[in-house]
N, C-alpha and C positions, 0 to 999 in steps of 0.2 A: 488318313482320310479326315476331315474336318466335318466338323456336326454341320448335321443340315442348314440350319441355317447359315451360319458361314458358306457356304456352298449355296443356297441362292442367294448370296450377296455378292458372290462370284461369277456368279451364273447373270447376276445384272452388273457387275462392270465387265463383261465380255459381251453382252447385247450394246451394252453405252459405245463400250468399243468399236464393234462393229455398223451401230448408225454412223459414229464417224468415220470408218473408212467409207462408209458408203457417197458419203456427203464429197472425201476426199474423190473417188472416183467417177461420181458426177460433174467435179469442179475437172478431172483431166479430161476427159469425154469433152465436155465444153471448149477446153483450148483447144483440144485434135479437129474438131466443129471449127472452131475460130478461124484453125489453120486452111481448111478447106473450101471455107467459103469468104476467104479475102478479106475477114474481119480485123483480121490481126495488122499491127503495124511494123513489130518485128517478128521474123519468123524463127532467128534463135531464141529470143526470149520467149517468146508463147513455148515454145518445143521446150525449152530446158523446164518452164511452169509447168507443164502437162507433163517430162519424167519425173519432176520433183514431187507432185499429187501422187502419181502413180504408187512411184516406190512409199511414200508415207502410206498412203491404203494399202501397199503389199504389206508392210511393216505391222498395222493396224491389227491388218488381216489375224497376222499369226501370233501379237500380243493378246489376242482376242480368244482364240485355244488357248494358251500357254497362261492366261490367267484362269482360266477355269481348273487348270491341270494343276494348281498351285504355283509355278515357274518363279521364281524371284526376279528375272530380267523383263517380264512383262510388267511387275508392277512399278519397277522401274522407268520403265517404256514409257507405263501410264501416265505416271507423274508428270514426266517431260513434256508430255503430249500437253496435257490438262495443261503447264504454263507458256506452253506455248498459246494456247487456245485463248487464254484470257489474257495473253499481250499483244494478242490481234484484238482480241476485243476494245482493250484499250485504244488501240490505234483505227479501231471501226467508229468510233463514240464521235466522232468528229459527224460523220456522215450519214448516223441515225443511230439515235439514246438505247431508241428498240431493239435492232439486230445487234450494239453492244451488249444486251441485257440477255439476249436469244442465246449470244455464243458463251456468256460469262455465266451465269448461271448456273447451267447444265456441268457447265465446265470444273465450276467450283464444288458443285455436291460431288462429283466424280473423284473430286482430290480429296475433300475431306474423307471419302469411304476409303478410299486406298490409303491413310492415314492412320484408320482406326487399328486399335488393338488386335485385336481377330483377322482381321485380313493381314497384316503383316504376320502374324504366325500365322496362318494359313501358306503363304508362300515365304518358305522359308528353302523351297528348295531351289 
């Protein structure tokens, strides 16, 4: 078991986590919407966007337990996730400085704690 505070450090990259599946699960709800009300232009591509949301929120979901439980393949998870996050951001910078700052950000304190000493002993299993 890891000292308390290790464990609410844990305890907030599986909240971090789970805002982002949230965000991920809102963003597939939106294309299933798209798909229903005739917004969409392709109706593979929105459909495979909304399983691809999905299944990353399901994914989220359960990195989200599994780093609190100490698990070594969510912190894994996490890390991926985080650079993925901020090479959308990258590629968001074009179409507002802001929302790439919104997504980079958050994204990058989340990498640097999954980085630190203590959380990788922490999940060591």
């Amino acid at each position: 078991m890891p000292k308390p505070s290790v464990q609410r450090t844990l305890n907030g990259l599986s909240i971090a986590f789970l805002l982002e599946a949230i965000v991920l699960y809102l963003a597939a709800g939106a294309a299933v919407w798209a798909l229903f009300t005739e917004d969409s232009n392709s109706l593979i591509t929105v459909s495979v966007l909304a399983l691809v949301a999905l299944g990353a929120a399901l994914w989220l979901t359960f990195a989200s337990k599994a780093i609190r439980q100490g698990k070594r393949w969510a912190r894994s998870a996490g890390i991926f996730w985080q650079l993925m996050q901020i090479t959308f951001a990258f590629g968001t910078y074009d179409f507002s400085v802001l929302l790439a700052l919104a997504i980079a950000l958050p994204s990058g304190a989340v990498l640097i704690t999954l980085f630190t000493k203590d959380v990788a002993e922490a999940t060591k299993d």
